[in-house]
N, C-alpha and C positions, 0 to 999 in steps of 0.2 A: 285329736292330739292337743292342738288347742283349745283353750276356752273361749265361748263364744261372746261376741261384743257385749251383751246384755248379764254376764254372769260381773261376779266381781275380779282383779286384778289377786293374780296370784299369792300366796304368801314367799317371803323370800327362800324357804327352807324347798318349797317346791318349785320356784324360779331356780333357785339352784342344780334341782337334781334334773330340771328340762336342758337346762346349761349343759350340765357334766353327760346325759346322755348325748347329745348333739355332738359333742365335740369327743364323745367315745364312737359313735357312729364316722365322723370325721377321720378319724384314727383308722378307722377300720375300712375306709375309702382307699387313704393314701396307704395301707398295706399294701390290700388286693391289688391295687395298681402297681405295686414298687414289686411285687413278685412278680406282678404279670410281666413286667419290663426283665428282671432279672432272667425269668426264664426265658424268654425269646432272644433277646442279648447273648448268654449262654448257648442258646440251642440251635439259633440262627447265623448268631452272629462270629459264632466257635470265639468266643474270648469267657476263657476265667470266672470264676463267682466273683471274685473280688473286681476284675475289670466290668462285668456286668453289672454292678451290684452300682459302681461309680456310673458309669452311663446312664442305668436307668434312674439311678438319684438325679444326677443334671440334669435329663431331659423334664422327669415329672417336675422340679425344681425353677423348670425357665430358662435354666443356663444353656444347653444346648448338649450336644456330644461331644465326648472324650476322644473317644479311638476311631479309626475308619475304619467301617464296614467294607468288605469287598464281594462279598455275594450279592446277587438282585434279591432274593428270597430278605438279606437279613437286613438289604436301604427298601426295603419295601413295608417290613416289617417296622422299621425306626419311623418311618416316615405315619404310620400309621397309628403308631403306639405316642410321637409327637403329637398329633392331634387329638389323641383322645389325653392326654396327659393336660392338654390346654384345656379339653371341656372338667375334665376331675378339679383341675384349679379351682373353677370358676362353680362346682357344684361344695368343693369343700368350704371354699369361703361361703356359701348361700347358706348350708349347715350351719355354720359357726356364724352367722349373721341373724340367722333367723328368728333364736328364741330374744332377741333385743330389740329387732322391729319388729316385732309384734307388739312387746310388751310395751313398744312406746305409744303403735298406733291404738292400743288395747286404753291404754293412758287417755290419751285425747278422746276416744268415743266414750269415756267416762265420764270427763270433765261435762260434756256437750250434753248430758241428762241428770 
């Protein structure tokens, strides 16, 4: 996917479209996850698409939850869909971080030959 130390540094037209892929890849992270919260929210949690739709946007978001859950199935369910919305954070931002440390570190192993 990337180009290896020893080729040259990308052109901008092609740095660009590694950008715009990444951060459609990105896009398409924080979907699957934001339906996957809506439905379980929804199906677990018995509130609304629109109360669901709020919950799962705050939790994948960082903020936290809206409504209380009163089923085990649906604080089991929150509690699980919290933690994996922590690790989507932290893979979305690596997506959107990536094609720039590269090309910086791509940068320096060029200079150094």
């Amino acid at each position: 996917m990337y180009e290896h130390r020893k080729q040259p540094l990308l052109s901008a037209a092609k740095f660009a479209k590694r950008v715009i892929r990444h951060f459609i890849l990105a896009l398409l992270v924080l979907a699957v996850g934001l339906g996957i919260g809506v439905l379980g929210y929804h199906r677990l949690g018995e509130l609304n698409w629109i109360d669901s739709l709020l919950n799962a946007s705050m939790i994948l978001g960082g903020m936290g939850p809206v409504d209380a859950l009163h089923s085990s199935a649906a604080k089991i369910f929150a509690s699980c869909y919290a933690l994996f919305s922590g690790l989507a954070f932290i893979g979305v931002a690596s997506l959107i971080v990536a094609p720039f440390a590269h090309r910086i570190l791509h940068r320096f192993h060029l200079d150094k030959e």
